[in-house]
C-alpha positions as CSV (number, residue, x, y, z in Angstrom):
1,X,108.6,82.2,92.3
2,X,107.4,78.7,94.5
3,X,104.4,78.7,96.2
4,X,105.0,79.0,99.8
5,X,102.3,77.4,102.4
6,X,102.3,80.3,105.3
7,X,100.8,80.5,108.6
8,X,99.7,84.1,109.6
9,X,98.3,85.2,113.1
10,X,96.3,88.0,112.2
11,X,95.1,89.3,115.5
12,X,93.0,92.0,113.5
13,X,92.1,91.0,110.1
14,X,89.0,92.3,108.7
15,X,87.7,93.7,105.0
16,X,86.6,97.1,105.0
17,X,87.5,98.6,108.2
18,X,90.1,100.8,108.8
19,X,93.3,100.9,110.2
20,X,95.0,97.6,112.4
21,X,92.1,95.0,110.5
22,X,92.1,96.5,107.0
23,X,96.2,96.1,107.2
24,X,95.7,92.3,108.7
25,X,93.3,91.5,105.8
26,X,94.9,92.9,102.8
27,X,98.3,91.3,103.8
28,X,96.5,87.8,103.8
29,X,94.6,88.6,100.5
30,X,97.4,89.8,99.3
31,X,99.7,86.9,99.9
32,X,97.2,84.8,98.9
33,X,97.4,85.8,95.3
34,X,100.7,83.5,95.0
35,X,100.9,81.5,98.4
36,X,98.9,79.0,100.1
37,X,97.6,80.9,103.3
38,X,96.5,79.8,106.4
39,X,95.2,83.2,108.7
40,X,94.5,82.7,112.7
41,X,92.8,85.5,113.8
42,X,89.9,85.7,116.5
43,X,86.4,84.7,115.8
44,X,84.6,87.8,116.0
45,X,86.1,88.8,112.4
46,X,84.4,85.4,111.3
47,X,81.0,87.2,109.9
48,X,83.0,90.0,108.2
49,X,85.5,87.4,106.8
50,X,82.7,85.1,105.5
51,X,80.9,87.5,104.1
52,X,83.9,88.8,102.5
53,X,84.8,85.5,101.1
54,X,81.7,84.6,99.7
55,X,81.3,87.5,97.5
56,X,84.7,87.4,97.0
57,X,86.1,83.8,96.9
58,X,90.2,83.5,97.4
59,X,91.5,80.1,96.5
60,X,94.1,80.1,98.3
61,X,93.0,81.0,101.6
62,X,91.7,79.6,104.5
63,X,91.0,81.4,107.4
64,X,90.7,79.7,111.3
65,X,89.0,81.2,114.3
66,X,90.3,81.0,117.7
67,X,89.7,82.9,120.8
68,X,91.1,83.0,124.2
69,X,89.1,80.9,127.6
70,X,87.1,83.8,128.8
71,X,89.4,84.8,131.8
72,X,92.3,85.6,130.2
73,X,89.4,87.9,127.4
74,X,89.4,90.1,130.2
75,X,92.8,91.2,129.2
76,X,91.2,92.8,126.3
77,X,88.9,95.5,128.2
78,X,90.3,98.7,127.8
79,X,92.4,98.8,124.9
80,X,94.9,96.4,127.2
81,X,94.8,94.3,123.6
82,X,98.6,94.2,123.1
83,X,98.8,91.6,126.0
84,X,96.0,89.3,124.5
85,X,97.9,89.6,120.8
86,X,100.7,87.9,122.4
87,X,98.9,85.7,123.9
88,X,96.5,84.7,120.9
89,X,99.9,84.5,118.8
90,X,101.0,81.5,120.7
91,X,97.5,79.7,121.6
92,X,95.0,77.4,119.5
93,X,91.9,75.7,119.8
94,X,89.4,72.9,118.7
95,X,88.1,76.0,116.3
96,X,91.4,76.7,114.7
97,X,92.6,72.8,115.1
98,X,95.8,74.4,113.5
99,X,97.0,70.3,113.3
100,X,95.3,69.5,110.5
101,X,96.2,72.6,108.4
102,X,99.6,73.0,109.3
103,X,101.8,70.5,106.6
104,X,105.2,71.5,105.7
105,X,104.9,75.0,106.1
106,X,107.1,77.4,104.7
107,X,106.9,80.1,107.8
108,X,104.9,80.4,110.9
């Protein structure tokens, strides 16, 4: 099989949780075993994540941060997160800089 170079928003992507970030990380380590993978998920999985990663290094992946401006955070009060996962899917930031990760992708 070719290596593919994939771009993944992972709204919820965390090691060792349950549920919605347990499924967003073990797709991305998962992947990562025989693709190049880029994750974009939201920077407050970036201490679970790092830890993660350095006890457990994965070659193949590297993982960007991004986060909505604050007003539009707000959204996410309440469990009202499907709105901001929509939103987050489409945005990027000087954290993520997606730019200089993003070269020939296979799928975004």
């Amino acid at each position: 099989m070719t290596e593919l170079k994939l771009l993944i928003s992972a709204y919820a992507c965390r090691p060792h949780e349950g549920s919605e970030p347990n499924i967003g990380w073990s797709l991305v380590q998962e992947l990562a075993k025989t693709h190049q993978i880029w994750v974009l998920t939201r920077a407050n999985n970036q201490p679970a994540i790092a830890a993660e990663l350095a006890a457990h290094p994965i070659d193949n992946l590297q993982v960007l941060y991004c986060d909505l401006p604050q007003q539009l955070q707000k959204l996410n009060q309440g469990q009202k997160h499907g709105a901001v996962c929509t939103i987050t899917s489409g945005k990027s930031s000087p954290t993520a800089s997606p730019a200089a990760c993003i070269q020939k992708l296979a799928l975004i």
